[in-house]
Backbone as a chain_set.jsonl record, in Angstrom:
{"seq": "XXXXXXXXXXXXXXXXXXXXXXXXXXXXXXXXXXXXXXXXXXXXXXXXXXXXXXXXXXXXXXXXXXXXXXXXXXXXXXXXXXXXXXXXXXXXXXXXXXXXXXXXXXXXXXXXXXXXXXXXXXXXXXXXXXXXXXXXXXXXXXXXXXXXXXXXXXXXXXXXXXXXXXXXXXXXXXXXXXXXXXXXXXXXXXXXXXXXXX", "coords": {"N": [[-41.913, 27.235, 234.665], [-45.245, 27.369, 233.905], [-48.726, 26.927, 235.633], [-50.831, 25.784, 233.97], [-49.005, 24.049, 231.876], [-47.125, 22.203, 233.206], [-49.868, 20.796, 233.74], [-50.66, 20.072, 231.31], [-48.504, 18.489, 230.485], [-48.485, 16.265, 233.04], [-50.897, 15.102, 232.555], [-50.562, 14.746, 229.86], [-48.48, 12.535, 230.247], [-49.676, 10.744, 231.478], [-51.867, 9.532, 230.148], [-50.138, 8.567, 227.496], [-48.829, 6.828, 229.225], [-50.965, 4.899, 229.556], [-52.269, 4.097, 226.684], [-49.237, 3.266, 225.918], [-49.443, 0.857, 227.676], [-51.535, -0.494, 226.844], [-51.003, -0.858, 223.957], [-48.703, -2.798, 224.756], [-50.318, -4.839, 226.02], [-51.406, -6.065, 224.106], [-54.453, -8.058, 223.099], [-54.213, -11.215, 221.899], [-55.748, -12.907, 221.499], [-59.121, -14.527, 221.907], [-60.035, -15.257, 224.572], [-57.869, -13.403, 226.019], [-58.943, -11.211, 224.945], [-61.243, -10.814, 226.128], [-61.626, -11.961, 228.743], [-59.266, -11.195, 229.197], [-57.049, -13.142, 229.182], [-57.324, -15.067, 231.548], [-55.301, -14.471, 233.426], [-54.591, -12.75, 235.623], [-53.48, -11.832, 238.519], [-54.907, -11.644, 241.458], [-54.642, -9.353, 243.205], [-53.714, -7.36, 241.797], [-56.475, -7.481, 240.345], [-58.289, -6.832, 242.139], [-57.335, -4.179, 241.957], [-58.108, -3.446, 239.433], [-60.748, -3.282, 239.356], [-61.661, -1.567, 241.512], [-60.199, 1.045, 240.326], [-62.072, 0.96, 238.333], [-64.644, 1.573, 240.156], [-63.917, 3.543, 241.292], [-64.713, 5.71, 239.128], [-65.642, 8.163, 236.607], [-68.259, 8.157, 236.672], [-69.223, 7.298, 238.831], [-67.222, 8.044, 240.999], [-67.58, 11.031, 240.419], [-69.889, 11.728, 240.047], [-71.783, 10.534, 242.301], [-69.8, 12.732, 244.22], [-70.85, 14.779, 243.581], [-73.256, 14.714, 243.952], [-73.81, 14.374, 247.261], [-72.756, 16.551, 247.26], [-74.845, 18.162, 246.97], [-77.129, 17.609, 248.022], [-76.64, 17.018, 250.528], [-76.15, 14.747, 253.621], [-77.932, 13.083, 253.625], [-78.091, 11.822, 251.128], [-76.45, 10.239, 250.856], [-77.004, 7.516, 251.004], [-77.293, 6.57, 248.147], [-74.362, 6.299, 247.832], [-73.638, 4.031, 249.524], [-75.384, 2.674, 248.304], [-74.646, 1.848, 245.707], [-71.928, 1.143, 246.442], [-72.229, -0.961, 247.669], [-73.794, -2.795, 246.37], [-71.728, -2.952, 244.531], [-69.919, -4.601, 245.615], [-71.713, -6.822, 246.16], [-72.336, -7.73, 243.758], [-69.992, -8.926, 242.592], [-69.14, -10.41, 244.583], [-70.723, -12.963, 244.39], [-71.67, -13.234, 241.762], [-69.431, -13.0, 240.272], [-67.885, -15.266, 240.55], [-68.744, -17.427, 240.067], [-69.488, -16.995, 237.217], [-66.968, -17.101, 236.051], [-66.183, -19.91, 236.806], [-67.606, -21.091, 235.77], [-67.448, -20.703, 232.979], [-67.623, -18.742, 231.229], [-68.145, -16.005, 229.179], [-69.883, -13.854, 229.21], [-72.674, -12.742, 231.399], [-75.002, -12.933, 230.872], [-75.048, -15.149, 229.223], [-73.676, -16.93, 231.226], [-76.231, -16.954, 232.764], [-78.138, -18.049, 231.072], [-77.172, -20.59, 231.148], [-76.909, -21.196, 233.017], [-79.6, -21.44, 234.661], [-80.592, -23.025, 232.83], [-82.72, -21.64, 230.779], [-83.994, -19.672, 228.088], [-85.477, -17.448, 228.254], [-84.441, -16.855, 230.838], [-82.232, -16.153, 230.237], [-82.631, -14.033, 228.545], [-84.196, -12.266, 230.459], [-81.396, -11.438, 231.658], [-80.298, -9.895, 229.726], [-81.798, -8.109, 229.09], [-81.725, -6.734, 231.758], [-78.802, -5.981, 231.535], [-78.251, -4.317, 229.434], [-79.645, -2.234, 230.551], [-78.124, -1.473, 232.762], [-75.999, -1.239, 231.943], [-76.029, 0.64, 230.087], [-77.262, 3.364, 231.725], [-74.544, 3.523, 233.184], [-73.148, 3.661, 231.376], [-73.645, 5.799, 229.63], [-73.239, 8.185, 232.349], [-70.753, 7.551, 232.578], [-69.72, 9.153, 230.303], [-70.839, 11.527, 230.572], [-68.867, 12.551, 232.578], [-67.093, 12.445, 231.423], [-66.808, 14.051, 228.747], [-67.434, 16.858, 230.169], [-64.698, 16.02, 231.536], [-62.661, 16.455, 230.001], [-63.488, 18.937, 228.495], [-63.3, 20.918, 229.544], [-60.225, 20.503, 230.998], [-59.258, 20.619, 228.367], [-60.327, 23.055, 227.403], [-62.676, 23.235, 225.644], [-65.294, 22.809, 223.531], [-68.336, 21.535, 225.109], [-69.512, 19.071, 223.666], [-67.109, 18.703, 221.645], [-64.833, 17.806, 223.378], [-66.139, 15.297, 224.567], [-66.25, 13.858, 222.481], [-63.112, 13.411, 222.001], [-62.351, 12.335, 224.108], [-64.173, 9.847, 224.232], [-62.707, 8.824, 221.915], [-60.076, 8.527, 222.851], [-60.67, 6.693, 224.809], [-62.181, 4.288, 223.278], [-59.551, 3.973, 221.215], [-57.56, 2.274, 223.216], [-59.183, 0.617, 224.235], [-60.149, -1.209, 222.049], [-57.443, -1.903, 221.203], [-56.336, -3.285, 223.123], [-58.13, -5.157, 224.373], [-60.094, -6.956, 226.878], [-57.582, -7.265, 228.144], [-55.819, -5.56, 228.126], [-57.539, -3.373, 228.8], [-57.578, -4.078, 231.626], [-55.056, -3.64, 232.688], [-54.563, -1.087, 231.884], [-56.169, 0.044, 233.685], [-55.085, -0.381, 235.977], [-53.091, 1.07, 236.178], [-54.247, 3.44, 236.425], [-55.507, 2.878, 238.68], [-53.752, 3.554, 240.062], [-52.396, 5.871, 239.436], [-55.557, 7.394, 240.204], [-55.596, 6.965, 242.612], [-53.541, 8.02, 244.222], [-54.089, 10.484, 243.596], [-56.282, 10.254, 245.396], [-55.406, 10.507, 247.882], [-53.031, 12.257, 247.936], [-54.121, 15.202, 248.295], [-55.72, 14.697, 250.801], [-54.348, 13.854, 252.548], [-52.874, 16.37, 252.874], [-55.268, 18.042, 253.723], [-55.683, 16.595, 256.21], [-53.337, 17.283, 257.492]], "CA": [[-43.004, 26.544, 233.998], [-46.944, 27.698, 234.383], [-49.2, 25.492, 236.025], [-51.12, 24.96, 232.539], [-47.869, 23.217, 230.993], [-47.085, 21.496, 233.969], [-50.88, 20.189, 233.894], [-50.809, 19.266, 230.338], [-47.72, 17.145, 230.849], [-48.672, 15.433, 233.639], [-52.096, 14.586, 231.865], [-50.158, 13.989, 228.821], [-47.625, 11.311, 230.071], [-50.797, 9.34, 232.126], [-52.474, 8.96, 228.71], [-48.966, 7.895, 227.011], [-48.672, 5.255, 229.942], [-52.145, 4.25, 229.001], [-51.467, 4.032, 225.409], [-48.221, 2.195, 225.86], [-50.136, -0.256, 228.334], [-52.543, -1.121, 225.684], [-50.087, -1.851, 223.463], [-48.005, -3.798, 225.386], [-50.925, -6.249, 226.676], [-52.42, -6.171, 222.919], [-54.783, -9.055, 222.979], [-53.803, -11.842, 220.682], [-56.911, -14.598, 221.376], [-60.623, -14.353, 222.293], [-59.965, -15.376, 225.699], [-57.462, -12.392, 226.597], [-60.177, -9.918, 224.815], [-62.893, -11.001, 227.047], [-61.037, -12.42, 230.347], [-57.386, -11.223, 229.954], [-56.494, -14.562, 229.284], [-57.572, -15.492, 232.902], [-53.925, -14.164, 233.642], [-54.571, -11.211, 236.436], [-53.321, -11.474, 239.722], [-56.132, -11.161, 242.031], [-54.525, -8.26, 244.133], [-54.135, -6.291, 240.444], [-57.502, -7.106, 239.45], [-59.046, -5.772, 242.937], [-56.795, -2.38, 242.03], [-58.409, -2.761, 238.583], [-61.981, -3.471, 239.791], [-61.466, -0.172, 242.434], [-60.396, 1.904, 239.995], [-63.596, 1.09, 237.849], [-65.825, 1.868, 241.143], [-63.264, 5.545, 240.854], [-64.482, 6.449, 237.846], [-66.33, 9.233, 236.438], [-69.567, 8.076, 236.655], [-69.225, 7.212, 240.51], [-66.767, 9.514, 242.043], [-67.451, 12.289, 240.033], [-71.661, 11.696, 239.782], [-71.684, 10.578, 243.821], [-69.637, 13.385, 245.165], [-71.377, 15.849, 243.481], [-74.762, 13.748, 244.197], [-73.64, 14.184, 248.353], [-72.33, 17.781, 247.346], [-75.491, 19.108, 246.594], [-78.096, 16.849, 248.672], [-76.091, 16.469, 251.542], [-75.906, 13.553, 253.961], [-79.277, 12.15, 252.531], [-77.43, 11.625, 249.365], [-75.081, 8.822, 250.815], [-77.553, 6.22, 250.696], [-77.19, 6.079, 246.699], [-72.972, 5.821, 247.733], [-74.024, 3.022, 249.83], [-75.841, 1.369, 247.415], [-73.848, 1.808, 244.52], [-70.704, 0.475, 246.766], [-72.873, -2.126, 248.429], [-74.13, -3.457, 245.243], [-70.649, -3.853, 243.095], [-69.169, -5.551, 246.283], [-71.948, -8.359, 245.795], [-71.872, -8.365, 242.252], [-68.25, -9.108, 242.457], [-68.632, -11.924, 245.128], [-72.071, -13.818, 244.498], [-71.558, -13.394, 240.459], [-68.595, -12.994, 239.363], [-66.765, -16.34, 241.132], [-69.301, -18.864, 238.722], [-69.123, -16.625, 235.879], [-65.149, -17.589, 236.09], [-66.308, -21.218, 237.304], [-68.833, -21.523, 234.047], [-65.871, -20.635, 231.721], [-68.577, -18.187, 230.626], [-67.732, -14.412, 228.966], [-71.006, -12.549, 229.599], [-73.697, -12.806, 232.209], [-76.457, -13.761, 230.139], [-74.279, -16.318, 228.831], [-74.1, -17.915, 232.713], [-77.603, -17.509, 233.353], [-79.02, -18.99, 230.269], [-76.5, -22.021, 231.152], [-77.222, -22.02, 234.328], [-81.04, -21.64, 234.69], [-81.66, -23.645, 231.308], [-83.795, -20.847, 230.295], [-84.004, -18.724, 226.891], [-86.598, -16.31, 229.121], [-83.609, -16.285, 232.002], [-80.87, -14.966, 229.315], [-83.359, -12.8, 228.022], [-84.217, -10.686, 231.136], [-80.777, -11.266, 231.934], [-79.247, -9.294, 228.714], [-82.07, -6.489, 229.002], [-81.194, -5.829, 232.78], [-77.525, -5.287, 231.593], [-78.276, -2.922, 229.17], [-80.111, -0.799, 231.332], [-77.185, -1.301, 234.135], [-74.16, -0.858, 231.086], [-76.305, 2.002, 229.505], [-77.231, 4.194, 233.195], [-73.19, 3.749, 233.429], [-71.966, 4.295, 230.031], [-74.514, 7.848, 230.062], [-72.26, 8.708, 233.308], [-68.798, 7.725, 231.898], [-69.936, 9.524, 229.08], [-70.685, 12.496, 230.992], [-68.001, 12.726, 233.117], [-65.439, 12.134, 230.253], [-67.357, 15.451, 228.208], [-66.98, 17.69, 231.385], [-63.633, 16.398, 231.924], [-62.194, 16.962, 228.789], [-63.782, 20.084, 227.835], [-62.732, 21.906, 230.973], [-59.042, 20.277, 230.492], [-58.366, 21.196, 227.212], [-60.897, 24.391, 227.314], [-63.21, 23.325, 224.365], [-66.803, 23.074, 224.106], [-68.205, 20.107, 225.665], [-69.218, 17.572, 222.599], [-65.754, 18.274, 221.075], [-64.195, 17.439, 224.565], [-66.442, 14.377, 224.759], [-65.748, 12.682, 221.19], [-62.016, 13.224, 222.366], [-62.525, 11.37, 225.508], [-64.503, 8.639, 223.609], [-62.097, 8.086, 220.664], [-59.049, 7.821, 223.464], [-60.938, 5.331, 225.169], [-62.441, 3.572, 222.094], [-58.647, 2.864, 220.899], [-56.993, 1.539, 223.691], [-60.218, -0.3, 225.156], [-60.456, -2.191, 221.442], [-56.63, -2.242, 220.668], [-55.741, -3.977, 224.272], [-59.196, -5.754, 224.985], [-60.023, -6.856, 228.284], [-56.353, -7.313, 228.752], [-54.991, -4.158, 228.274], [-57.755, -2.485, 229.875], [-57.621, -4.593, 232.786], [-53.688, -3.253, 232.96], [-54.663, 0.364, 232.04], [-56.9, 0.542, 234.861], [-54.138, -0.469, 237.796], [-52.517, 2.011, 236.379], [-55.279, 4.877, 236.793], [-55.91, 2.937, 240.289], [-52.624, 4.036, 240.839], [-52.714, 7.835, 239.868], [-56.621, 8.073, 241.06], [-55.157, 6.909, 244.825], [-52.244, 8.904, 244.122], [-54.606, 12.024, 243.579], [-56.967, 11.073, 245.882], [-54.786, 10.569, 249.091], [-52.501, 13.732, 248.724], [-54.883, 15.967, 248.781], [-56.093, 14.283, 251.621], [-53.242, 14.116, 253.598], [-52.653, 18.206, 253.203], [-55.983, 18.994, 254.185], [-55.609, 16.506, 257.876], [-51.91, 17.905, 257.713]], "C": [[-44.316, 26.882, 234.719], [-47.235, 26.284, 235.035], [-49.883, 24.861, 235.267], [-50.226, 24.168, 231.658], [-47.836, 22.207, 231.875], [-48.514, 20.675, 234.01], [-51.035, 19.157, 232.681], [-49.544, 18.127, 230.056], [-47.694, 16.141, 231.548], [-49.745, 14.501, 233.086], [-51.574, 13.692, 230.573], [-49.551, 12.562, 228.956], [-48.775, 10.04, 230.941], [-51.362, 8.922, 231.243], [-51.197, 7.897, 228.164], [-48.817, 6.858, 227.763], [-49.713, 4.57, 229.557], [-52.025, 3.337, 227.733], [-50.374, 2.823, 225.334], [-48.553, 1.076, 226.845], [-50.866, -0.985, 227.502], [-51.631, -1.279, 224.863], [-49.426, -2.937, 223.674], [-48.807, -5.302, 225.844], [-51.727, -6.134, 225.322], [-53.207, -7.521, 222.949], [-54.51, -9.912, 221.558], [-54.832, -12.988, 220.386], [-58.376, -13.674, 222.119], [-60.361, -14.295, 223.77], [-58.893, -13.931, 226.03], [-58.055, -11.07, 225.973], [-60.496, -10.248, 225.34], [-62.378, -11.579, 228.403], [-59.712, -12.017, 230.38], [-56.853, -12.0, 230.333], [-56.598, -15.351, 230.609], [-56.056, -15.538, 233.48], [-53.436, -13.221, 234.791], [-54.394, -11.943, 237.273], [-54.309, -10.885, 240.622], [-55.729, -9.615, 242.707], [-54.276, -7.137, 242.316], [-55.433, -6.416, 239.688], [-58.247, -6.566, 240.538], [-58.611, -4.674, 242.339], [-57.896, -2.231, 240.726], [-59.662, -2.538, 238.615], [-61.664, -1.807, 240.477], [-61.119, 0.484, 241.279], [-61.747, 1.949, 238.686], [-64.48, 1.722, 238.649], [-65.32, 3.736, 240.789], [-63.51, 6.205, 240.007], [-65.386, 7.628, 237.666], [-67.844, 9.312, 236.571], [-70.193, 7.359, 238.193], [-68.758, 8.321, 241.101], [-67.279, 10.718, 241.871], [-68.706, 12.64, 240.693], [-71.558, 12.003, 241.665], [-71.174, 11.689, 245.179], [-70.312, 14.561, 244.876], [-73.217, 15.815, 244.199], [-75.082, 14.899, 246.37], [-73.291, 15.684, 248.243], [-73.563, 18.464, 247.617], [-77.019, 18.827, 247.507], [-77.802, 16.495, 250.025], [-76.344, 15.134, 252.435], [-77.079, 12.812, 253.294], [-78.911, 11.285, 251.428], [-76.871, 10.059, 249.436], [-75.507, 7.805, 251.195], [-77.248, 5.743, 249.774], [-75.455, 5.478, 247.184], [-73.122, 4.15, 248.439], [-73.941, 2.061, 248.692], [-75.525, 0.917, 246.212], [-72.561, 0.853, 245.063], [-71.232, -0.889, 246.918], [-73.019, -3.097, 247.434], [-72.856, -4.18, 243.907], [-70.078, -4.669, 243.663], [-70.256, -7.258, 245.844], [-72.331, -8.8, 244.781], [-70.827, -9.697, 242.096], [-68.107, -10.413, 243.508], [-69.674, -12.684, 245.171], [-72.285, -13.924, 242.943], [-70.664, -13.952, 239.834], [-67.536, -14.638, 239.52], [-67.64, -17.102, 239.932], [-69.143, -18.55, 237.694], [-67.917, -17.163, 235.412], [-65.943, -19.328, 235.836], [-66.835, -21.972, 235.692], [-67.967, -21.545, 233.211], [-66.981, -19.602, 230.92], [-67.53, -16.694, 230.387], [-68.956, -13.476, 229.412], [-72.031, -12.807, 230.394], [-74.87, -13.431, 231.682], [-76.241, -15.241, 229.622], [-74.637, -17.33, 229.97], [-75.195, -18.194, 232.858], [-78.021, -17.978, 232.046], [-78.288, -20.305, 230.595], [-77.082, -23.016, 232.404], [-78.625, -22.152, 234.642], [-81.873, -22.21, 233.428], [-82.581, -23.152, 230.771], [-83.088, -19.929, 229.21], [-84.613, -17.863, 227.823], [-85.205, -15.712, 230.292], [-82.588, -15.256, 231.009], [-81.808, -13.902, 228.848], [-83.757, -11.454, 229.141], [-82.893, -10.298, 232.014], [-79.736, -9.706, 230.789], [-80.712, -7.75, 228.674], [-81.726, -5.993, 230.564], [-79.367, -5.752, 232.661], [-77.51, -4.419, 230.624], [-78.396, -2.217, 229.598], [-79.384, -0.362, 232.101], [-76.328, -0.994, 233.139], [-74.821, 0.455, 230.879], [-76.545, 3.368, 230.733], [-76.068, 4.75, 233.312], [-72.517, 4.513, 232.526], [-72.727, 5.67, 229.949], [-73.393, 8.572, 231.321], [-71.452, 9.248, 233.413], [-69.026, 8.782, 231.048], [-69.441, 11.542, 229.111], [-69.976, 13.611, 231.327], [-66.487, 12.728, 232.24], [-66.197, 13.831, 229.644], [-66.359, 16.117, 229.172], [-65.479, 17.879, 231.558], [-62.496, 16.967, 231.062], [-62.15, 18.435, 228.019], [-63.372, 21.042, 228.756], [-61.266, 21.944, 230.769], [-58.162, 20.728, 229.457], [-59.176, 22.386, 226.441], [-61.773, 24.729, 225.644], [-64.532, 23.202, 224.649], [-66.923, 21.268, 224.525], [-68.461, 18.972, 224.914], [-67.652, 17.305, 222.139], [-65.129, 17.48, 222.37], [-65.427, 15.794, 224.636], [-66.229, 13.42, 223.466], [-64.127, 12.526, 221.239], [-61.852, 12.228, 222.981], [-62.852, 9.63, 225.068], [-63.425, 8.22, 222.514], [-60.524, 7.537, 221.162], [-59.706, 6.323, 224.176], [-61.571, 4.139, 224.455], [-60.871, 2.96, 221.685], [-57.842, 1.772, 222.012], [-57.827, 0.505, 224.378], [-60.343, -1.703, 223.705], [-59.206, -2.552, 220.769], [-56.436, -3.379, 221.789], [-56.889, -4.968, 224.586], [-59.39, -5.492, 226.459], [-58.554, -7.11, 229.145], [-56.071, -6.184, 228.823], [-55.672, -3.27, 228.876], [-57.86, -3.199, 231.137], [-56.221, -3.629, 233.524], [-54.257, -1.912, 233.236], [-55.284, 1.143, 233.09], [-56.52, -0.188, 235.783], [-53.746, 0.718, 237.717], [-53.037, 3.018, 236.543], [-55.944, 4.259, 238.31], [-54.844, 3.817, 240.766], [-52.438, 5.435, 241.071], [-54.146, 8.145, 240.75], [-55.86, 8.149, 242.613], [-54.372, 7.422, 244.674], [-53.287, 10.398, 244.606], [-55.745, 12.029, 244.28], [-56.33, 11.078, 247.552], [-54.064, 12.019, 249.216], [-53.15, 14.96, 249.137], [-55.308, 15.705, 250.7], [-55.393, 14.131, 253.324], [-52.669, 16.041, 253.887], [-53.853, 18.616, 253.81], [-56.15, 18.199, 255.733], [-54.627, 17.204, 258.125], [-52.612, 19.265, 258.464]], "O": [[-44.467, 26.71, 235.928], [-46.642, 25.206, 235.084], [-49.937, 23.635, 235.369], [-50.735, 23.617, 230.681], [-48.455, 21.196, 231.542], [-48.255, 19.551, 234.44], [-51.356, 17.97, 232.754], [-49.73, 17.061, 229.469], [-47.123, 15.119, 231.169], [-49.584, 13.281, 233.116], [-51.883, 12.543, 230.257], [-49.83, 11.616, 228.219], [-48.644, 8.816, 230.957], [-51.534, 7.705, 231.313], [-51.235, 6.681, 228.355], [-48.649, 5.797, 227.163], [-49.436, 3.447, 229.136], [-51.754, 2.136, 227.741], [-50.571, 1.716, 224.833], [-47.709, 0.182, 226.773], [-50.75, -2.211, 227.514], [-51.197, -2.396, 225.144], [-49.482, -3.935, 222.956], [-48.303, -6.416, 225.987], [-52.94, -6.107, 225.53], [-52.373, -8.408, 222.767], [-54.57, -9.438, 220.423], [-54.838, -13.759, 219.427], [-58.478, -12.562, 222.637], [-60.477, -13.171, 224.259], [-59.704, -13.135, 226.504], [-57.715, -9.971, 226.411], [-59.419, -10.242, 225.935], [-63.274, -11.475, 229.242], [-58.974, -12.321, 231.316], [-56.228, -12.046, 231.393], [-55.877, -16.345, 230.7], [-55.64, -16.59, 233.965], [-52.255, -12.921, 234.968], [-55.04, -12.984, 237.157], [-54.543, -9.679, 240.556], [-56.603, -8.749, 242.672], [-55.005, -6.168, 242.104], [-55.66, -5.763, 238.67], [-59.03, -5.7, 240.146], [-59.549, -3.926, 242.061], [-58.576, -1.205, 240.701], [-60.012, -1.574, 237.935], [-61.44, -0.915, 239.658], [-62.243, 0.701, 240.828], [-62.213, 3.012, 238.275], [-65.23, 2.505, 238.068], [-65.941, 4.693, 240.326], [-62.879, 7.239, 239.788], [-65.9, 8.072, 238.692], [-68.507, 10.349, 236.576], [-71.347, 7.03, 238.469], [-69.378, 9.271, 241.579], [-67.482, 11.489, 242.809], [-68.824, 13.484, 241.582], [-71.364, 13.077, 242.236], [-71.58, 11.75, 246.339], [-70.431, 15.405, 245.764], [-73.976, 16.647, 244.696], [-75.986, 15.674, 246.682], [-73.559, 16.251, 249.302], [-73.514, 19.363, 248.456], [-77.873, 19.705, 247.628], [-78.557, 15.77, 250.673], [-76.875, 14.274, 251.733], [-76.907, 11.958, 252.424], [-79.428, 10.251, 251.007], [-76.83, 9.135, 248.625], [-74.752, 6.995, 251.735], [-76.852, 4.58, 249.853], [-75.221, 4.295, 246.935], [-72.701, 3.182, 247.805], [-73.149, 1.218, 248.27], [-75.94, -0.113, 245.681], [-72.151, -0.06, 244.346], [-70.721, -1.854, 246.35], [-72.45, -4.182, 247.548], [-72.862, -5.067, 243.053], [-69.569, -5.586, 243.018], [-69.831, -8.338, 245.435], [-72.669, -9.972, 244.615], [-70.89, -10.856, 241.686], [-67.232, -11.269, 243.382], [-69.678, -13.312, 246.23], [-73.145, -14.758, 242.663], [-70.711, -14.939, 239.1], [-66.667, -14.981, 238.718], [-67.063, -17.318, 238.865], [-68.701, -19.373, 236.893], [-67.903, -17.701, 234.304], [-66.168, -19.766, 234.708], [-66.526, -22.904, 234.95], [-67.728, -22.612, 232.645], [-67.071, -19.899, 229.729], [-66.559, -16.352, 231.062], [-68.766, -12.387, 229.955], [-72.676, -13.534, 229.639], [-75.522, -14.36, 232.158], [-77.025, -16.191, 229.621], [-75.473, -18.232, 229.908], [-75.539, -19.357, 233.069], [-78.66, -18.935, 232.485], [-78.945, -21.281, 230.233], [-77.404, -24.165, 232.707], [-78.863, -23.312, 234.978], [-83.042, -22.068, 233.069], [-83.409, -23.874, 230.215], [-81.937, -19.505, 229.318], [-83.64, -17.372, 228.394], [-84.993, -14.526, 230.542], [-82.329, -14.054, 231.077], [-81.376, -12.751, 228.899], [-83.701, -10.242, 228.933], [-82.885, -9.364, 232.816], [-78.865, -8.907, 231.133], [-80.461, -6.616, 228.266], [-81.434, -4.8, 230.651], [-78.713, -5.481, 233.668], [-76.68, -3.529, 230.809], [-77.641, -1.252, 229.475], [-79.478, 0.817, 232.444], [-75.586, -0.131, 233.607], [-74.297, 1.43, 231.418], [-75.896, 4.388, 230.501], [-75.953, 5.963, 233.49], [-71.743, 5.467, 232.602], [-72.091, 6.656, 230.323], [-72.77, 9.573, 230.969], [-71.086, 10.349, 233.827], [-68.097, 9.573, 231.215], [-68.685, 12.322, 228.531], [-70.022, 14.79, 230.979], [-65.301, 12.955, 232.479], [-65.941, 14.779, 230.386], [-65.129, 16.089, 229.176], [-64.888, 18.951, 231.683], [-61.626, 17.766, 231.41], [-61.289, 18.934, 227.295], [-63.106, 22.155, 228.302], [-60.768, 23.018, 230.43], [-56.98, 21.071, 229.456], [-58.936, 22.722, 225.281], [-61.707, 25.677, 224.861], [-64.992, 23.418, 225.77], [-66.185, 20.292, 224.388], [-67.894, 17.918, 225.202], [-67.055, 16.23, 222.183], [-64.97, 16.281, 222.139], [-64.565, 15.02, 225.053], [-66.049, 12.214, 223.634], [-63.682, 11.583, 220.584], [-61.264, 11.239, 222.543], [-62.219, 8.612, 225.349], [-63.402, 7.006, 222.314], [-59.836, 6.701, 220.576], [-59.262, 5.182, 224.04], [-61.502, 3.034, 224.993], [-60.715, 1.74, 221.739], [-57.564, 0.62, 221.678], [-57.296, -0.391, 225.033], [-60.553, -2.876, 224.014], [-59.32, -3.351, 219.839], [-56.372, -4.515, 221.318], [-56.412, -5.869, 225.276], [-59.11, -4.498, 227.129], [-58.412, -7.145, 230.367], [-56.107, -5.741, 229.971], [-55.092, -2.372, 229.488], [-58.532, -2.485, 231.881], [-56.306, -3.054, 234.609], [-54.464, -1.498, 234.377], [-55.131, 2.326, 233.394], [-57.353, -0.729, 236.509], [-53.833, 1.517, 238.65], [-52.234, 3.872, 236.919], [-56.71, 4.937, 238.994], [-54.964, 4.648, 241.666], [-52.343, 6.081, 242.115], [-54.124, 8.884, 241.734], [-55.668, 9.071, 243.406], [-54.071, 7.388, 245.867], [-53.206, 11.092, 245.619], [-56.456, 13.034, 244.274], [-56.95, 11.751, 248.376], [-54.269, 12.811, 250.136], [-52.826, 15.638, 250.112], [-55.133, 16.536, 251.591], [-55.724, 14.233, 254.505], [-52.237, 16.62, 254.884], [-53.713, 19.606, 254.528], [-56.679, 18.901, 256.594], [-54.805, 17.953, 259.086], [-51.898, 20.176, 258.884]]}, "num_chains": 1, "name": "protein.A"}
């Protein structure tokens, strides 16, 4: 067996786990679209949180960022890491606490302001849209390289796999789908890692 068969099988059956993850946690209520029924296991929602930080529009963006700018560069890694850690522990605990689904949601509750939700919901566009441009990117690239097409086709691929299982499974199923791509990313990014101290 080549190493192009062997590539597209391995690729193939991590999708298929995907796939059959999102099925399996299909959301059935509002609450497990938008919180995953408040059902996660904190040590599987760090993995699923981490492999969000892993994604294409960090690892990929950042190492190339540090590739090409050298050490200078790894302020932005900093501040990109720095910044989701205190998202994640100065936000996200009241958001839970509030019984709230979206950020703007909390702060208009919590600062009794129409004006607070309001420059709350345009600074998450600009922070979802920065990201989703990234993902966006990094899904193109990876796709079109992968399956050796040009790069829009390879990016409406990318988008229409992650379009079904992100709106068949909700935030449940992608909460799941992304342990399980914590699990291959740290899979693929330790061995390497270990052959080249080896």
């Amino acid at each position: 067996m080549d190493l192009q068969t062997l590539t597209y099988i391995v690729v193939g059956a991590t999708f298929a786990l995907y796939f059959s993850i999102a099925i399996w946690a299909k959301a059935s209520s509002t609450g497990e679209f938008y919180v995953a029924g408040k059902g996660v296991n904190p040590v599987a929602n760090g993995m699923a949180t981490a492999a969000d930080w892993m994604s294409a529009a960090s690892f990929i963006s950042m190492a190339g960022l540090i590739a090409f700018k050298g050490y200078d560069a790894s302020v932005f890694l900093m501040g990109w890491t720095g910044g989701y850690v205190l998202l994640a522990m100065l936000l996200a605990p009241y958001l839970r606490k509030f019984g709230k689904y979206t950020v703007p949601e909390f702060i208009g509750e919590r600062y009794y302001s129409q004006t607070a939700r309001m420059v709350a919901i345009i600074c998450l566009i600009v922070a979802s849209l920065t990201y989703v441009i990234g993902q966006m990117k990094g899904i193109g690239v990876a796709f079109s390289r992968f399956l050796e097409l040009p790069y829009e086709l390879g990016l409406f691929i990318g988008m229409g796999i992650v379009f079904v299982y992100a709106v068949l499974g909700g935030m449940k199923g992608v909460t799941y789908t992304q342990i399980a791509q914590y699990v291959v990313l740290i899979t693929a990014y330790t061995v390497p890692a270990v052959f080249v101290s080896l």
